[in-house]
Backbone as a chain_set.jsonl record, in Angstrom:
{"seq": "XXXXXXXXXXXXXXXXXXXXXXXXXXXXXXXXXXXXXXXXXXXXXXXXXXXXXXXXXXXXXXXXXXXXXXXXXXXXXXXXXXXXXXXXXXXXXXXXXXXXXXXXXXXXXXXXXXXXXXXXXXXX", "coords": {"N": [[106.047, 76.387, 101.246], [107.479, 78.877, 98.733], [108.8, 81.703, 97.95], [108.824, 83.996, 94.757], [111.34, 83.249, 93.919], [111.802, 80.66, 94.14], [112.872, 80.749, 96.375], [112.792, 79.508, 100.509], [109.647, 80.18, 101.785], [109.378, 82.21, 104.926], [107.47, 82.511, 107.77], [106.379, 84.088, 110.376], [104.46, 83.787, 113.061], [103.864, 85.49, 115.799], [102.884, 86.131, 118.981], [99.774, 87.791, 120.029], [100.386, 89.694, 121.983], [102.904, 90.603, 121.691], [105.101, 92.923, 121.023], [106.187, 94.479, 118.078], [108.65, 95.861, 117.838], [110.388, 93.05, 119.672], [109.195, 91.217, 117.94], [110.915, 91.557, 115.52], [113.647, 91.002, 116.701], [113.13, 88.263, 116.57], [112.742, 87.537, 113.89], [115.164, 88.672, 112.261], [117.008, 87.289, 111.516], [115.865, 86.015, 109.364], [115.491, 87.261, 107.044], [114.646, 87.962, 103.585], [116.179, 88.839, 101.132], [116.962, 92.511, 100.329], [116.448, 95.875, 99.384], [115.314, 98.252, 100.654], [113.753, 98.462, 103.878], [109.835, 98.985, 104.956], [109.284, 100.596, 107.704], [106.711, 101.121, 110.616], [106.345, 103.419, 113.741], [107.129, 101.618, 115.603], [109.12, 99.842, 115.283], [111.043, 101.559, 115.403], [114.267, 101.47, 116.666], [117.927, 101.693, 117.654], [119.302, 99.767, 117.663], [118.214, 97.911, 115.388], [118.142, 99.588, 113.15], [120.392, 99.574, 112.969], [121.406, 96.743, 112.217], [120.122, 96.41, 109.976], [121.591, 98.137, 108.375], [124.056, 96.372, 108.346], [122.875, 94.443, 106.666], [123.087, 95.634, 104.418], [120.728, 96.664, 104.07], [118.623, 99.275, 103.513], [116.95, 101.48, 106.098], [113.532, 101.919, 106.417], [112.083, 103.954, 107.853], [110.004, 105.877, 110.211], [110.849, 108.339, 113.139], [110.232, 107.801, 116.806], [108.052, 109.378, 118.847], [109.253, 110.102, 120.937], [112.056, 110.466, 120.739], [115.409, 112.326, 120.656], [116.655, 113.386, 118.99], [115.586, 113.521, 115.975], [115.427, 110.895, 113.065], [116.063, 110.765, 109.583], [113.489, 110.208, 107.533], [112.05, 108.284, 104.436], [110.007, 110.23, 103.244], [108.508, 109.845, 101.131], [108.524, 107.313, 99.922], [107.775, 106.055, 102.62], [104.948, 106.488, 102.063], [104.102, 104.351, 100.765], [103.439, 102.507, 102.677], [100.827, 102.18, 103.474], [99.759, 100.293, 101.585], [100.339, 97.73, 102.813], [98.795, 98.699, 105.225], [96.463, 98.503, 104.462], [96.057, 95.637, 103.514], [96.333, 94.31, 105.872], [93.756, 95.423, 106.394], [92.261, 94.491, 105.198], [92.071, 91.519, 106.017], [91.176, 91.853, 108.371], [88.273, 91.915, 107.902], [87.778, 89.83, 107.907], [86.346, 87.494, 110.39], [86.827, 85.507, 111.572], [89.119, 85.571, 111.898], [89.713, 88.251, 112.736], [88.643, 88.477, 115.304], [90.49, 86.119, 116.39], [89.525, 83.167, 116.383], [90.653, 80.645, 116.673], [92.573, 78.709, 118.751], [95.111, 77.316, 118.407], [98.686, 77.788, 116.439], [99.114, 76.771, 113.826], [96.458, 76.225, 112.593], [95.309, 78.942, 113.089], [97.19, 79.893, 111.277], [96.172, 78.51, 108.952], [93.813, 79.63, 108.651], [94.355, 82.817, 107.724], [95.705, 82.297, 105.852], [94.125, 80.961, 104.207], [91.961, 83.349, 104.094], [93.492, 85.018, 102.503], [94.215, 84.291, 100.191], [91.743, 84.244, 99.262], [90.634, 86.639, 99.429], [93.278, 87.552, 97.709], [91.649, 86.433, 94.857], [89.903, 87.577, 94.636], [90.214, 90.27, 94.406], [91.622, 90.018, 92.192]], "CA": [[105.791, 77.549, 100.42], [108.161, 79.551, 98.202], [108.656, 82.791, 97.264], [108.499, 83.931, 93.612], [112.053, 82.875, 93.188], [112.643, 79.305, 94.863], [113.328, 80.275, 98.03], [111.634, 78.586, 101.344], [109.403, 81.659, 102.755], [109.345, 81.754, 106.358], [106.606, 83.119, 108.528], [106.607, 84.023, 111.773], [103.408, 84.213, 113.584], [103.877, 85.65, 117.488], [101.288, 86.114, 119.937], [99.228, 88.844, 119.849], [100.606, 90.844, 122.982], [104.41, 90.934, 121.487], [106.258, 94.196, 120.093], [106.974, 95.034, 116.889], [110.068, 95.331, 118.949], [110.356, 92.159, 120.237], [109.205, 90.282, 116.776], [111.88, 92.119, 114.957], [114.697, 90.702, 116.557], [113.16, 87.077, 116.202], [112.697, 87.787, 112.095], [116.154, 89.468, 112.18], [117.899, 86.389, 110.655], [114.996, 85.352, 108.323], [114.907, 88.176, 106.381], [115.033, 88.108, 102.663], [117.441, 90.316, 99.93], [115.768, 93.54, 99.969], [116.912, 96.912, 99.487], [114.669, 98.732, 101.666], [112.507, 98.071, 104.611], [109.626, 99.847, 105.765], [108.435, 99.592, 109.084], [106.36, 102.177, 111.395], [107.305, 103.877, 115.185], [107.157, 100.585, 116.319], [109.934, 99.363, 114.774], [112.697, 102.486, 115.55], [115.249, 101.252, 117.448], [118.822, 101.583, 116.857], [119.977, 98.075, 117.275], [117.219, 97.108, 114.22], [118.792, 100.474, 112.387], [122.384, 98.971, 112.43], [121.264, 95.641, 111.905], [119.794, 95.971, 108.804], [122.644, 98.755, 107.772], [124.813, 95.797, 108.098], [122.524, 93.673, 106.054], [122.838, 96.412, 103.051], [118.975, 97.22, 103.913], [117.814, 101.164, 103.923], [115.704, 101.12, 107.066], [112.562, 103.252, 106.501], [110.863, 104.016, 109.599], [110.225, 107.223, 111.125], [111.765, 108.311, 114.551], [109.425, 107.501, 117.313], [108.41, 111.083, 119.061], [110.368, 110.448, 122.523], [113.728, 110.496, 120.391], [115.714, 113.647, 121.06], [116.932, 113.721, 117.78], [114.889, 112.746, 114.602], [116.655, 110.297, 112.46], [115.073, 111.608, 108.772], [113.569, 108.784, 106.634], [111.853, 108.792, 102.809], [108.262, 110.32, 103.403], [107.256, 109.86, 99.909], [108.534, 105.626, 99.795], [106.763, 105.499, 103.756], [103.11, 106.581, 101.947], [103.369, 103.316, 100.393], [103.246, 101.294, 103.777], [99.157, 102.273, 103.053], [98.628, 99.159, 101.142], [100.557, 97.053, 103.563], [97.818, 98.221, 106.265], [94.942, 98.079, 103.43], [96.459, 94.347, 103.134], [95.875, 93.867, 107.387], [92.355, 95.332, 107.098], [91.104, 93.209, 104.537], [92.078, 90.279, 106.355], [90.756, 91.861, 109.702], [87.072, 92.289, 107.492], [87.216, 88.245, 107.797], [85.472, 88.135, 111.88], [87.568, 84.791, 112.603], [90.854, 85.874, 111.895], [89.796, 89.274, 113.694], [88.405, 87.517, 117.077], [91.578, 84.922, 116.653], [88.749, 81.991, 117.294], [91.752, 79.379, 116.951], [93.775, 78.485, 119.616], [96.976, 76.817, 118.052], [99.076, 78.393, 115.92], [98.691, 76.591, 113.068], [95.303, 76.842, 112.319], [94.788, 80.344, 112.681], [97.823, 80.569, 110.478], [95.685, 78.461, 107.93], [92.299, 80.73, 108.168], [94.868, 83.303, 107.229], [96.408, 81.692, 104.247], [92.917, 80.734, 103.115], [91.47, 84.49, 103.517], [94.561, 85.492, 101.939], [93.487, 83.366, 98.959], [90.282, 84.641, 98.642], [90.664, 88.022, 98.994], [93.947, 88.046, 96.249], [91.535, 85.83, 93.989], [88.479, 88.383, 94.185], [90.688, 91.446, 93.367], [91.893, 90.568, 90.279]], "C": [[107.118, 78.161, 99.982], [108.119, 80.809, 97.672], [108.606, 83.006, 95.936], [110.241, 83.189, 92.806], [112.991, 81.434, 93.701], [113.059, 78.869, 96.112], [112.258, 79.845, 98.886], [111.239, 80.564, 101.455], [109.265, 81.064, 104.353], [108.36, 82.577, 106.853], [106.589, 82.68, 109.94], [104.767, 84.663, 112.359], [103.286, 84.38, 115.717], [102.263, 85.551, 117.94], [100.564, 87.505, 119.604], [99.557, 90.228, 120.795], [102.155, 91.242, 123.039], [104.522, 91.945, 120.395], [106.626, 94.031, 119.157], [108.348, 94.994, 117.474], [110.801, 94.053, 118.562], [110.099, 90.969, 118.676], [110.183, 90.771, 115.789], [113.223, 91.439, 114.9], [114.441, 89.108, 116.479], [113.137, 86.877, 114.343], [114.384, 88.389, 111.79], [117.104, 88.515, 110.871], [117.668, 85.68, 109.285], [115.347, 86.17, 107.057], [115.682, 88.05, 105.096], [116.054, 88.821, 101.935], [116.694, 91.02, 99.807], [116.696, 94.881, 100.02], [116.08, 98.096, 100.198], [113.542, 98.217, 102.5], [111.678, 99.258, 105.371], [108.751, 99.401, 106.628], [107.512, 101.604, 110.061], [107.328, 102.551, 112.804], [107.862, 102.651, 115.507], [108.629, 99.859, 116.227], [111.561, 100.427, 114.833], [113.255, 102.326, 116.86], [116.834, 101.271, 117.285], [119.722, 100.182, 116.64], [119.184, 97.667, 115.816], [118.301, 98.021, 112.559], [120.163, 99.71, 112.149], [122.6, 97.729, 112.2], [121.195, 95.287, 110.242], [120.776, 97.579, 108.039], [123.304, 97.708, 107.368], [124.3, 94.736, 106.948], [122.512, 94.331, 104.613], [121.367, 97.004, 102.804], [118.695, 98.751, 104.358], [117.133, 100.95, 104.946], [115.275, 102.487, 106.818], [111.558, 103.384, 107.019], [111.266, 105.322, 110.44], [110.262, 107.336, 112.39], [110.046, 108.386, 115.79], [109.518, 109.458, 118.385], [109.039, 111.113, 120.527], [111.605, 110.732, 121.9], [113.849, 111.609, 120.168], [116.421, 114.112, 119.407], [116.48, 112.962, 116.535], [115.932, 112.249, 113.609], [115.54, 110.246, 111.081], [115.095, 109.696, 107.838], [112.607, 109.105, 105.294], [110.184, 108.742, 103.294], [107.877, 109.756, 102.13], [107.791, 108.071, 99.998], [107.842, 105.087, 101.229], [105.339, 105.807, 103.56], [103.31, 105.26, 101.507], [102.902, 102.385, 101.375], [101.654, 101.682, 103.47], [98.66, 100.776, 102.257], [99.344, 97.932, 101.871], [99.363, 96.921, 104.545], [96.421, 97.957, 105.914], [94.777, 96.329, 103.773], [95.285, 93.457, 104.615], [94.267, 94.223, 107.343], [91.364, 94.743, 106.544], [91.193, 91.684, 105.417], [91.194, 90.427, 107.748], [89.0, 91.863, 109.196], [86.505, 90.633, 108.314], [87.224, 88.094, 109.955], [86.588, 86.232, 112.329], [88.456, 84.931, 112.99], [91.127, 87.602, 112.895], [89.964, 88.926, 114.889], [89.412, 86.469, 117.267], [90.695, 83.77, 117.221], [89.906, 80.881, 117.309], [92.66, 79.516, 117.979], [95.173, 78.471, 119.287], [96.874, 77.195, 116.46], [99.159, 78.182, 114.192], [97.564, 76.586, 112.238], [94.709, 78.063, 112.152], [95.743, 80.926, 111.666], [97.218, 79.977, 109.291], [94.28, 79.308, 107.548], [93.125, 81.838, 107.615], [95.031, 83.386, 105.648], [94.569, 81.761, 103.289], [92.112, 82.043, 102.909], [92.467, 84.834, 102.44], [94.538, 85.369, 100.42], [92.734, 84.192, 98.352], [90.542, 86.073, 98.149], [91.809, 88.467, 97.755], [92.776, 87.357, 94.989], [90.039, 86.771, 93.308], [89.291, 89.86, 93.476], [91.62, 91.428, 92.007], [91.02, 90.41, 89.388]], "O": [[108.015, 78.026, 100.814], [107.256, 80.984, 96.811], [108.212, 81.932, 95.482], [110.371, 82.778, 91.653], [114.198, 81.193, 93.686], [113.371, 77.837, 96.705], [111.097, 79.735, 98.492], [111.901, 81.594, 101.329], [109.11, 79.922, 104.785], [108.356, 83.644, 106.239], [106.704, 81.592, 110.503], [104.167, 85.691, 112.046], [102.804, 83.625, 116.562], [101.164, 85.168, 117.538], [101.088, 88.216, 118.747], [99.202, 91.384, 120.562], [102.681, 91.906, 123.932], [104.157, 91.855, 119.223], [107.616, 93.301, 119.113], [109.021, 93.964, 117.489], [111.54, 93.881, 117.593], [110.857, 90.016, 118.495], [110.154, 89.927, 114.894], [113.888, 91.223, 113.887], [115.48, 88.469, 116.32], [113.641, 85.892, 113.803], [114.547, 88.439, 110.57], [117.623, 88.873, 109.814], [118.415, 85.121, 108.483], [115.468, 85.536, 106.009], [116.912, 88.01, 105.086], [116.819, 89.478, 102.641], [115.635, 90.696, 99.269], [117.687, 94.851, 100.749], [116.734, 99.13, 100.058], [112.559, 97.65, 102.023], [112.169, 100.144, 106.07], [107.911, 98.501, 106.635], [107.853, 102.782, 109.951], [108.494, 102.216, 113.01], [109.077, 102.589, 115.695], [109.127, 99.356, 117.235], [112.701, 100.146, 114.464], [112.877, 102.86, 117.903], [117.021, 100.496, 116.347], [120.492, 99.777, 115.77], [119.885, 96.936, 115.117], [118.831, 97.541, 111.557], [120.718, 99.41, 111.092], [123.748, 97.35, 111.972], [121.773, 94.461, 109.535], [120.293, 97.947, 106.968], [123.421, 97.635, 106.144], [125.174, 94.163, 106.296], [122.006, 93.708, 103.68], [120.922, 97.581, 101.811], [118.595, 99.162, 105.514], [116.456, 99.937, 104.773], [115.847, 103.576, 106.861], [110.402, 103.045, 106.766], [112.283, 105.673, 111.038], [109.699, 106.427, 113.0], [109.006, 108.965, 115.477], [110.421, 110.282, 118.537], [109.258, 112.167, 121.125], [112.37, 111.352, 122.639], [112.948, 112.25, 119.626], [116.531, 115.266, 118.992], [116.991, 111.902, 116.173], [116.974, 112.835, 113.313], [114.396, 109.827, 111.253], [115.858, 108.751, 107.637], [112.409, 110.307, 105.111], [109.434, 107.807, 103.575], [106.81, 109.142, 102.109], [106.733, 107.519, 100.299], [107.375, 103.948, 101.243], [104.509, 105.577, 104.44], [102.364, 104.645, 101.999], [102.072, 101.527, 101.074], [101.392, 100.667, 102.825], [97.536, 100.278, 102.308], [98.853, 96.88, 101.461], [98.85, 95.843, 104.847], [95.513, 97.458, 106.58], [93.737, 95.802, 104.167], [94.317, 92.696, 104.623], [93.487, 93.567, 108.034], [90.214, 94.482, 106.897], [90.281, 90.862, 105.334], [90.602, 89.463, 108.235], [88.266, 91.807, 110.183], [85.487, 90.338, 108.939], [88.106, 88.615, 110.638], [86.927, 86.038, 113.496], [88.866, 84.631, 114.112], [92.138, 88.013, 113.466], [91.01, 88.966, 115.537], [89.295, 85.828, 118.311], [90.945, 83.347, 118.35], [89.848, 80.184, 118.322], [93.474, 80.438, 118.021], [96.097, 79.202, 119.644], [95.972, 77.119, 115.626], [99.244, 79.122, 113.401], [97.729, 76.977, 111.083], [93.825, 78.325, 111.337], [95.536, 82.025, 111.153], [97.492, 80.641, 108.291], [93.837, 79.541, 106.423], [92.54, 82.093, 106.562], [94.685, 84.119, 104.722], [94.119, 82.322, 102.29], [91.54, 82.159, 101.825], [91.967, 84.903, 101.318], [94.813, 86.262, 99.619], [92.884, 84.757, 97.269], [90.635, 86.54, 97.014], [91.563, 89.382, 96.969], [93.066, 87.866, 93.907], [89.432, 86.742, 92.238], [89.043, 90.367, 92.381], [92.084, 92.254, 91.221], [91.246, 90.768, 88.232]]}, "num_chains": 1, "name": "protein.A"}
């Protein structure tokens, strides 16, 4: 697979009981040219923050509420993460890809692909 401009895409599909965290710093190296990323709590850490400083990437992810000092990020560009989780709950509508009936990793990454399909091919 390729993105819209030639490049390979890469997908990473963890387990189901690993961290935003924790899948962050395995994607760390993947990650496309982008000028901002937005991510939820899950994702505020400051190693990720100075990671993707160094990568030229805005990180936009609001401060998780244990941190003693709020680190301020763009409310009005973090409403759009909304059709990111629209994206997750259409796929969660589809009851295999909810219940994960596949074992190996490939396969449940093709029931994916193939909702993924469907559902871009019904909304346009």
């Amino acid at each position: 697979m390729c993105d819209g401009q030639g490049r390979p895409l890469i997908l990473l599909l963890s387990e189901g009981q690993m961290s935003d965290y924790d899948g962050a710093a395995l994607m760390l190296d993947a990650l496309p040219p982008a000028k901002v990323l937005l991510g939820d709590k899950g994702y505020d850490a400051d190693w990720l923050r100075a990671a993707l400083t160094l990568r030229g990437i805005i990180p936009c992810i609001p401060s998780k509420a244990n941190r003693t000092v709020a680190i301020p990020h763009d409310r009005v560009l973090y409403r759009q993460r909304h059709r990111i989780e629209n994206m997750f709950g259409k796929l969660k509508d589809w009851r295999r890809i909810h219940t994960r009936y596949d074992r190996c990793a490939h396969t449940f990454m093709s029931a994916i692909c193939i909702a993924a399909t469907v559902i871009f091919w019904i909304d346009q």
